[in-house]
N, C-alpha and C positions, 0 to 999 in steps of 0.2 A: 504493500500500500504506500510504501514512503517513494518508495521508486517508481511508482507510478504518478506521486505527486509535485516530484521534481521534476519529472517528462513531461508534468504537465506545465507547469510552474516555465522551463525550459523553454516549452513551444511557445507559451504566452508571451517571455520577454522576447523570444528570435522574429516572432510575427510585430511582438509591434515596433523594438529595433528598423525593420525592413519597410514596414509602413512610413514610420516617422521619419529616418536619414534616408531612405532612399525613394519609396512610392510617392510620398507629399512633396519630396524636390524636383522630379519631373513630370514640367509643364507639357502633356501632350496637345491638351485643348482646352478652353473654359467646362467645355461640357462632358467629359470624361475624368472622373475621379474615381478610382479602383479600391477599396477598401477592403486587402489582404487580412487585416487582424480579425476578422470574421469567420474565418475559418477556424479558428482555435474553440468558438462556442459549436460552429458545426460539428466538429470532430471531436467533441467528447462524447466519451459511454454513453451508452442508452442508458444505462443504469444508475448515472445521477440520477439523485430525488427530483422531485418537482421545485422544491424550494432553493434547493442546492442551483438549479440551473438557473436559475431565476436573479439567484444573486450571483451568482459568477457571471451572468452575462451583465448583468448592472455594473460590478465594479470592472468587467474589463472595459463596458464604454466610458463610464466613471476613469478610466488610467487614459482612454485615447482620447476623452476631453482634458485633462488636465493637461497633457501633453499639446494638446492644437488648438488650446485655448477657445472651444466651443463648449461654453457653459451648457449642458445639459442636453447636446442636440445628439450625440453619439448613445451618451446613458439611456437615453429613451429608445432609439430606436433599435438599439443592441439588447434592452430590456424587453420589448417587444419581441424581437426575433426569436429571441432563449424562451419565452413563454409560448408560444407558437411551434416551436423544434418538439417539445412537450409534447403538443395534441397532434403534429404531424408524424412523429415516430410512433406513438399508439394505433395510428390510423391506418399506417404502409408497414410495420414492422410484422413477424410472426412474434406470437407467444416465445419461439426458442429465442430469437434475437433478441428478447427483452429481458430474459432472465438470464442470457449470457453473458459476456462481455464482449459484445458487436459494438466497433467504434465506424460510424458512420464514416464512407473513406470509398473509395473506386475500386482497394484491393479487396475490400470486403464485402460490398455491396451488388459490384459493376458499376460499368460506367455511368449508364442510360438511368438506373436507381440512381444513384449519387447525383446525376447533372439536375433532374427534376426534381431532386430534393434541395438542394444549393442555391437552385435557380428560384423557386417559388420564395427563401429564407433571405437568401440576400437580395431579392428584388423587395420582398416586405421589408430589410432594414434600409435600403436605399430611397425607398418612395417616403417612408415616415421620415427619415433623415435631410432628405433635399425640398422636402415639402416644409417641414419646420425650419432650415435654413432660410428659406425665403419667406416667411411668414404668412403665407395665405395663396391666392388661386390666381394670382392675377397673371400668370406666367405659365400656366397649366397646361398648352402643349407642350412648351421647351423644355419646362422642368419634367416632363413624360418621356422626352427624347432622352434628357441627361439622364433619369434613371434606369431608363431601360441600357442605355451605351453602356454606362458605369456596372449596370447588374452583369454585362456579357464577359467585360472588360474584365471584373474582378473573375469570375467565373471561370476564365479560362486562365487567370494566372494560376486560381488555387488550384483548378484541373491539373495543371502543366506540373503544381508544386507537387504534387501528390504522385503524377507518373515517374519523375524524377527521384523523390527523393524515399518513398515507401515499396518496403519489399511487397511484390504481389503473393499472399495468402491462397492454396489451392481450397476451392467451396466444392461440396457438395451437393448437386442435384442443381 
């Protein structure tokens, strides 16, 4: 348990490291911001509590605000997404996957599992996050085009991170 709490501990500082000195310094476009440290609440255990998710995803957006100086725009919508990962793992998982320890991931899941699952979580943290950014509707196609870019963009980094750097797991059936 301790060594799984430093891997975990480990992924959280090396994701937001890589957000902060490297993802937030290049400018690709005003409307594409990629938000890699979201992967760290995707790919914990199924097997966190409900509560447990809930705040681990609060204080990780709680650490990528304090770092990018967005009072409360990350906490929210990375508190959203962890409470939502909850009723979407209940709803697509088996029974065996929940009582196991299945860590939501491409090597464990597939690909096609994992992309639709990614893709709905960080599109819900990106639409709640660029929407409270700008405060209201008045911008509501472009800020739709930037979440959707931003959701693909992120999506295919953590994809990429994951073929890269996680040994593929042989599944059964």
């Amino acid at each position: 348990m301790i060594f799984d709490l430093g891997t975990y501990l480990l992924r959280l500082f090396v994701l937001l490291l890589i957000q902060l000195l490297v993802i937030n310094n290049i400018e690709l476009s005003s409307s594409i911001n990629p938000y890699i440290y979201v992967a760290f609440v995707l790919m914990l255990p199924v097997t966190v509590k409900p509560w447990q998710m809930v705040l681990i995803s609060f204080l990780t957006g709680m650490l990528m605000d304090a770092f990018s100086s967005t009072p409360g725009l990350h906490m929210a919508a990375t508190t959203l997404m962890g409470y939502l990962r909850i009723h979407y793992l209940n709803a697509t998982t088996t029974k065996e996957d929940l009582e196991g320890r299945l860590t939501p991931s491409v090597s464990q899941k597939g690909i096609v599992w994992f992309t639709v699952y990614a893709f709905s979580l960080i599109f819900t943290h990106h639409l709640v996050l660029f929407f409270l950014e700008i405060y209201g509707f008045s911008e509501f196609f472009s800020t739709m085009l930037r979440v959707l870019i931003s959701t693909l963009i992120t999506l295919l980094l953590i994809i990429t991170g994951q073929l890269l750097f996680y040994r593929s797991k042989v599944r059964n059936g």
